[in-house]
C-alpha positions as CSV (number, residue, x, y, z in Angstrom):
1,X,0.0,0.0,0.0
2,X,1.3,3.3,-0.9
3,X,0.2,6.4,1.6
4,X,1.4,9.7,0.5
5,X,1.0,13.4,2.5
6,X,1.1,16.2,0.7
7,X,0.0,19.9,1.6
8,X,-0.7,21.5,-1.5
9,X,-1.8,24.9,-0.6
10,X,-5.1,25.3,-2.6
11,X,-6.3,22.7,-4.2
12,X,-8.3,24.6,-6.6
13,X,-5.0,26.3,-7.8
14,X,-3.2,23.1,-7.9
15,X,-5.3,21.0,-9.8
16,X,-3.4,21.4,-12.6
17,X,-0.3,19.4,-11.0
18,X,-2.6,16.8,-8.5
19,X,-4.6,14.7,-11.4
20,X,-1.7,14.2,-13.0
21,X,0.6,13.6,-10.2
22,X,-2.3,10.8,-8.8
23,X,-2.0,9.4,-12.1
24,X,2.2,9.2,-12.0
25,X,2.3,8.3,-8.3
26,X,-0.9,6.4,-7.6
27,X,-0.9,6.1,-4.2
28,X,-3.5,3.9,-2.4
29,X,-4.2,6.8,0.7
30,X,-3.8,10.3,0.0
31,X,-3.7,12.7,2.7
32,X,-4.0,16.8,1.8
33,X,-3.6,19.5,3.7
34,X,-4.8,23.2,2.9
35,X,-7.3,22.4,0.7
36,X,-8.9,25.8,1.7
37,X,-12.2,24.6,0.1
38,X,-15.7,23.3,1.5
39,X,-16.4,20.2,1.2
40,X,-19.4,20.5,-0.8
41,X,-16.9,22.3,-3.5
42,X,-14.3,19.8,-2.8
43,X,-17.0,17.6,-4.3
44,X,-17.9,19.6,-7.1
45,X,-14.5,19.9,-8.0
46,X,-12.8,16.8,-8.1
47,X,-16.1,14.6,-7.1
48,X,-15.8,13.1,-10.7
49,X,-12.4,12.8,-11.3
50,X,-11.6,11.1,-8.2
51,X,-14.6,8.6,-8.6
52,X,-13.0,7.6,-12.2
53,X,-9.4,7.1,-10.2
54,X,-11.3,5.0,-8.0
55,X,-11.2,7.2,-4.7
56,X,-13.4,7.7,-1.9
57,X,-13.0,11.1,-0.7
58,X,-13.2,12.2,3.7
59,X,-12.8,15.8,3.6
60,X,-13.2,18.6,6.6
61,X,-12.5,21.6,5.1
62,X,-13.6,25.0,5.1
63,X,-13.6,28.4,2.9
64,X,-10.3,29.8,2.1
65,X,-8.4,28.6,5.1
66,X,-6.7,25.1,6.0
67,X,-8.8,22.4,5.4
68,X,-7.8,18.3,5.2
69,X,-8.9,15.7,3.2
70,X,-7.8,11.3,2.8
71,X,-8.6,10.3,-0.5
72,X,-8.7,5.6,-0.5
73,X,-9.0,3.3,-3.2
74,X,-8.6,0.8,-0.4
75,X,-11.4,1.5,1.9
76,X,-12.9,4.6,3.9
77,X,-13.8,3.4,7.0
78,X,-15.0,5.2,10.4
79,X,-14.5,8.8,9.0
80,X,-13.8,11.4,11.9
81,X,-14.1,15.5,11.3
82,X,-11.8,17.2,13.6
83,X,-10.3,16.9,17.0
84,X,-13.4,16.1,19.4
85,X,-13.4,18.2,22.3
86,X,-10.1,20.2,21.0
87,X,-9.2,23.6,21.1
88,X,-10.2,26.4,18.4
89,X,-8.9,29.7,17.8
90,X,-11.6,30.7,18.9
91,X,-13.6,28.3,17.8
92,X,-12.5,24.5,16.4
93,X,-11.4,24.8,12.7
94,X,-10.8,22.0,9.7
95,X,-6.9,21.0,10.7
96,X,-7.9,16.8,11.1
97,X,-9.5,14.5,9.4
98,X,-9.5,10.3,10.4
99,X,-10.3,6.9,8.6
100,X,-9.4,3.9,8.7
101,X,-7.9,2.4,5.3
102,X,-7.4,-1.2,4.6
103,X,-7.0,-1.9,8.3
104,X,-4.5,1.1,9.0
105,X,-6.0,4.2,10.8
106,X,-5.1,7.2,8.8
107,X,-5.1,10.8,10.4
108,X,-4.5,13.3,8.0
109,X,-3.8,16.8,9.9
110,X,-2.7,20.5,9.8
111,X,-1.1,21.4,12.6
112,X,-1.8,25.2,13.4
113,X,1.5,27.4,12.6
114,X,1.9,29.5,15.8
115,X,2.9,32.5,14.2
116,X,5.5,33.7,16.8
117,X,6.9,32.5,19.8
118,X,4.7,32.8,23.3
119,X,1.5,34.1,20.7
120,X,-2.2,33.6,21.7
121,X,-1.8,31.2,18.4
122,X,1.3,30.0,19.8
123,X,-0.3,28.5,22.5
124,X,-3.3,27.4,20.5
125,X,-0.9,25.4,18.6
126,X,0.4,23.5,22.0
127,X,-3.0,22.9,23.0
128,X,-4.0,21.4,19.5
129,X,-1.1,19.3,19.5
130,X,-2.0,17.9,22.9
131,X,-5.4,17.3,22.0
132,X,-4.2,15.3,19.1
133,X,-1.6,13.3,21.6
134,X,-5.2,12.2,23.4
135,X,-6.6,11.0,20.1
136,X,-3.4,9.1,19.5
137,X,-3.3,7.8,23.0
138,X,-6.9,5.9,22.1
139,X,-6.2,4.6,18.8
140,X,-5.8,1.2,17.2
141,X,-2.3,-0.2,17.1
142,X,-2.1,0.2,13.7
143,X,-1.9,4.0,12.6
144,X,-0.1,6.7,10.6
145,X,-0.3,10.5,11.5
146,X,-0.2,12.4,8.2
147,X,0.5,16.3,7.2
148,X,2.0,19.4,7.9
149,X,3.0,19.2,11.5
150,X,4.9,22.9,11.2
151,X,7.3,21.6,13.5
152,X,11.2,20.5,12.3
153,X,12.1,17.5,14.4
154,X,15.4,18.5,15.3
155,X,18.2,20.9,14.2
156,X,19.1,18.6,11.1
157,X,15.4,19.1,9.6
158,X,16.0,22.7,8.8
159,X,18.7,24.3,6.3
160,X,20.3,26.4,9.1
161,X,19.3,26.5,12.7
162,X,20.7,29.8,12.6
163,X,18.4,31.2,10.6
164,X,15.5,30.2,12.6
165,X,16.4,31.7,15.7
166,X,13.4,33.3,17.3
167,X,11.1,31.5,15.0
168,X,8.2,29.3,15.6
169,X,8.7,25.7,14.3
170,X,12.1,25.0,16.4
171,X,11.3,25.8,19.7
172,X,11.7,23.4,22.8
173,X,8.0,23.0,23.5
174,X,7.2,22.3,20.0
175,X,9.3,20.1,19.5
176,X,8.8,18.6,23.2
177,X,4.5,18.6,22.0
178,X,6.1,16.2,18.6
179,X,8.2,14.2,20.6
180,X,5.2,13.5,22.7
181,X,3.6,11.7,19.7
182,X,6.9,9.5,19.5
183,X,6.8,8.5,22.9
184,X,3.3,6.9,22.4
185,X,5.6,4.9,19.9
186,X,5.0,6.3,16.8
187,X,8.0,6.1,14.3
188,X,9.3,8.9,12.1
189,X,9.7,7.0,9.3
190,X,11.2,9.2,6.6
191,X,14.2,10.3,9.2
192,X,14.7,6.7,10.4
193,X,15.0,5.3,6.7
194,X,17.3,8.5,5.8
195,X,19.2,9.4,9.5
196,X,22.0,11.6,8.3
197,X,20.6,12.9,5.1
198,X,19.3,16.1,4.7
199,X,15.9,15.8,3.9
200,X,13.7,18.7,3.5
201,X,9.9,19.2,2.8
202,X,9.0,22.8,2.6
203,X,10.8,25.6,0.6
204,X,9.8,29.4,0.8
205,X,8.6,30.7,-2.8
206,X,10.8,33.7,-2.2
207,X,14.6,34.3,-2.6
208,X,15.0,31.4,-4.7
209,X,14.6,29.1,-1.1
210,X,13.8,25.9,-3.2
211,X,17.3,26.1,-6.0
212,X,19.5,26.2,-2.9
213,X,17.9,23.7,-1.3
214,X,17.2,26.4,1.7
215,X,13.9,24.1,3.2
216,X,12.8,22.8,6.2
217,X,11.4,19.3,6.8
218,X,8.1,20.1,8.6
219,X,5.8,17.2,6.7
220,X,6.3,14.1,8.2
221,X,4.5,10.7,8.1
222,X,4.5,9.6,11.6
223,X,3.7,5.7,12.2
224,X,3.1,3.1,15.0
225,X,5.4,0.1,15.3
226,X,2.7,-2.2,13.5
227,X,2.8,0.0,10.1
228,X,6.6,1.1,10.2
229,X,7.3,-2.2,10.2
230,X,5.7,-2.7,7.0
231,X,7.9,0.1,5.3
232,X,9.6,-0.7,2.2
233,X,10.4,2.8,1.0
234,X,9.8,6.5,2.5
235,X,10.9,9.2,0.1
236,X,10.2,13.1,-0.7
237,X,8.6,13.9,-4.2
238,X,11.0,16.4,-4.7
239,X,9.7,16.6,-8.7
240,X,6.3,17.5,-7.6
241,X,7.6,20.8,-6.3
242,X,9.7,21.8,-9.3
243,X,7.9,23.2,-12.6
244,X,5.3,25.7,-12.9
245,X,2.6,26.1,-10.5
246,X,4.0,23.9,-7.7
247,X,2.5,24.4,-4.0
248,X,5.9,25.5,-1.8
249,X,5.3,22.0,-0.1
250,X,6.3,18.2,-1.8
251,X,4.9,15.2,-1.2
252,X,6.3,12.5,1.1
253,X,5.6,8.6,-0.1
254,X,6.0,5.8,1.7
255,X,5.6,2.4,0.8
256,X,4.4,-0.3,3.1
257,X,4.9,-4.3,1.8
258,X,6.7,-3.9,-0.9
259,X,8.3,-0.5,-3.0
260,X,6.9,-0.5,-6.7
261,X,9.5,2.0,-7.6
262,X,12.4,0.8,-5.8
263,X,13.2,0.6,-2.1
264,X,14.9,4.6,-2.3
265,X,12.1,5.6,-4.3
266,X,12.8,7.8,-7.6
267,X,13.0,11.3,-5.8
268,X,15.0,11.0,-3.0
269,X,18.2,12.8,-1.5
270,X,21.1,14.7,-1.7
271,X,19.6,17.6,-2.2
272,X,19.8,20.0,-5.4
273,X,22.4,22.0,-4.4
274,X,25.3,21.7,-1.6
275,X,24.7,23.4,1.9
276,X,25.1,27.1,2.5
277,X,27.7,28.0,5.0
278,X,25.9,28.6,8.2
279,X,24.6,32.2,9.0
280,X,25.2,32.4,5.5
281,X,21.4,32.6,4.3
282,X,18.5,34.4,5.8
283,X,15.0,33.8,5.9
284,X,12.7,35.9,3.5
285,X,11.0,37.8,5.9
286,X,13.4,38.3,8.3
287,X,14.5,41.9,8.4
């Protein structure tokens, strides 16, 4: 079975690169993240073209912002909308979205960004990640986490930790409120199949971020011991973020029982171009 993640950041403007990317990839489970569409005109949209792909669609998703969808051509079992009982800012919004899939229990989410350190959304962002912890903490033994966690694991998960000082995405509690997932033994399978890689996910539009290879690797596919066992291949889709029209996000893949494109996959590391110095590169916005 092949599960893919992938943020694409409007699917309505990238559905000129997702059909055809289903079609090149085909993955079994899909799981999206910023869809920033209703579900109604989720439906509309791609309700026919999925259906001919063979997909059944779960989608909790909302006008303009975030928004989560798992598309199956293996089953769509048991669909949960949301975090129940978990915070909102102010009130609950679409960031999570669960099914089970050929007897794997597939959580596709969006993890809030947190804007800047010690924030009101900071702290939202905690919160959310310790009501999804809970959620975790109940499920069956066999499940993945999907999406865009906005968190880099560790130092090595982001071009320059230097750059990121002061930012969100690197602090202790957020990475403290991931590792927390990990300790309920979930398995970071991308970084365990590639430990002393650099492996990114997520590349600013601006400055050229992407041709240097400037990312950070903030989507991860997070599994328990009865799925990452299965794991044949994880890999990055670097290609789907090159071209025109790409969303500033790629794909991850992996590959559970057995790796129809090879146990590395076809888009994998070293990177496209060689490390910057450190404290050699900024980040876009910083001043």
């Amino acid at each position: 079975m092949r599960i893919a993640t992938w943020n694409v950041n409007s699917i309505k403007q990238r559905m000129p690169r997702l059909l055809p990317w289903l079609d090149e990839r085909k993955p079994d489970v899909v799981c999206l993240q910023e869809t920033k569409l209703e579900d109604d005109k989720l439906a509309e949209l791609l309700g026919s073209e999925l259906e001919q792909r063979g997909y059944s669609v779960a989608a909790h998703g909302e006008a303009a912002w975030n928004g989560v969808a798992i598309f199956s051509r293996v089953g769509l079992d048991d669909v949960v909308s949301g975090l129940p009982g978990g915070p909102g800012f102010p009130k609950q919004e679409a960031r999570a979205v669960a099914a089970t899939c050929a007897g794997v229990r597939v959580v596709s989410v969006y993890v809030p960004n947190g804007r800047t350190p010690d924030s009101d959304h900071y702290r939202y962002k905690l919160a959310w990640l310790a009501s999804l912890r809970e959620l975790l903490a109940a499920g069956p033994e066999a499940t993945v986490v999907c999406g865009d966690v906005n968190i880099a694991p560790a130092d090595e998960d982001v071009f320059d930790p230097d750059a990121f000082a002061g930012q969100t995405h690197v602090t202790a509690p957020e990475r403290a409120a991931l590792a927390s997932l990990e300790d309920l033994g979930f398995h970071d399978v991308v970084r365990d199949r590639w430990p002393n890689e650099r492996v990114f996910t997520y590349w600013d539009y601006r400055a050229g971020m992407f041709h240097q290879d400037c990312g950070m690797r903030i989507d991860l596919v997070l599994a328990t011991s009865a799925v990452a066992d299965r794991v044949q291949a994880a890999w990055v889709d670097r290609q789907a973020r090159k071209g025109k029209g790409p969303s500033d996000h790629a794909p991850v893949i992996v590959d559970l029982d057995q790796a129809p494109d090879g146990d590395i996959g076809p888009v994998v590391p070293p990177p496209s171009a060689p490390a910057a110095a450190r404290g050699a590169k900024r980040l876009p916005q910083a001043p």
